[in-house]
N, C-alpha and C positions, 0 to 999 in steps of 0.2 A: 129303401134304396135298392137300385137294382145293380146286379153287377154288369162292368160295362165289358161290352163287346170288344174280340180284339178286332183292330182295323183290318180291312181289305188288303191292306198290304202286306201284314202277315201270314195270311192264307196264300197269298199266291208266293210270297218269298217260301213258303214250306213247300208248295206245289213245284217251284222250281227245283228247289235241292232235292225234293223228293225224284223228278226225272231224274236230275244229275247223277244222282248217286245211283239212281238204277242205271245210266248209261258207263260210269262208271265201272260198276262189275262186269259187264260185259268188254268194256275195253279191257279190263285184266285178265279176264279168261282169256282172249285174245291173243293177249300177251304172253301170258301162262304158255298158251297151246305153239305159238310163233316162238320160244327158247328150249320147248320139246324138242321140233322140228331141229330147231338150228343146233341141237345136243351134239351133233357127230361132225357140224362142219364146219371151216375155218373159216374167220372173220376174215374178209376180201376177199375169198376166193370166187367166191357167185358175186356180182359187184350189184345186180337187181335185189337178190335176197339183203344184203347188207345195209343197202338205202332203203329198201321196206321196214328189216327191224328198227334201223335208225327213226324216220318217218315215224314208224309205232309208238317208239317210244317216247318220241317229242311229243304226240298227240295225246297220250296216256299221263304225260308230265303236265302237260295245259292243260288238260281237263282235271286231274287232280287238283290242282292251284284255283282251279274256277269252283271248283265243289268244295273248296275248305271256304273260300271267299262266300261262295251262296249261305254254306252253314253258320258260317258269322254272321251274316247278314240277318238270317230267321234268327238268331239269339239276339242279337239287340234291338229288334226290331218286340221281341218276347221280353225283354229286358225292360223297355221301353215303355210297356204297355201294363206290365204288373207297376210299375213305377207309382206312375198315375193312379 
């Protein structure tokens, strides 16, 4: 008997979380470097700077929430395929 192959769809669901997660740390460094910056100044007072961090951080919140979603998805997709 031969052991069977996982499907194509688990290759590219790792492919995918694999970008994510690399896009991922680079939104955090980002992030990181953008509450460096913001260390010494007041929330409102710059009203451009305030709606960037905000923006950042919503975009750093979706993308987290999409890369735990992708990493679920390569697990039962992994799950799925030792099953069988």
């Amino acid at each position: 008997m031969k052991p069977k192959k996982m499907p194509k769809e688990a290759g590219s669901a790792r492919k995918k979380f694999r970008f994510h997660f690399a896009v991922e740390i680079v939104l955090v460094a980002v992030l990181a470097i953008y509450m460096m910056l913001a260390k010494g100044r007041v929330v409102g007072d710059d009203l451009v700077f305030t709606v960037i961090g905000a923006g950042l951080m919503a975009l750093v919140t979706y993308w987290t929430l999409s890369t735990l979603r992708d990493g679920l998805n390569m697990l039962v997709l992994r799950a799925r395929t030792l099953k069988h």
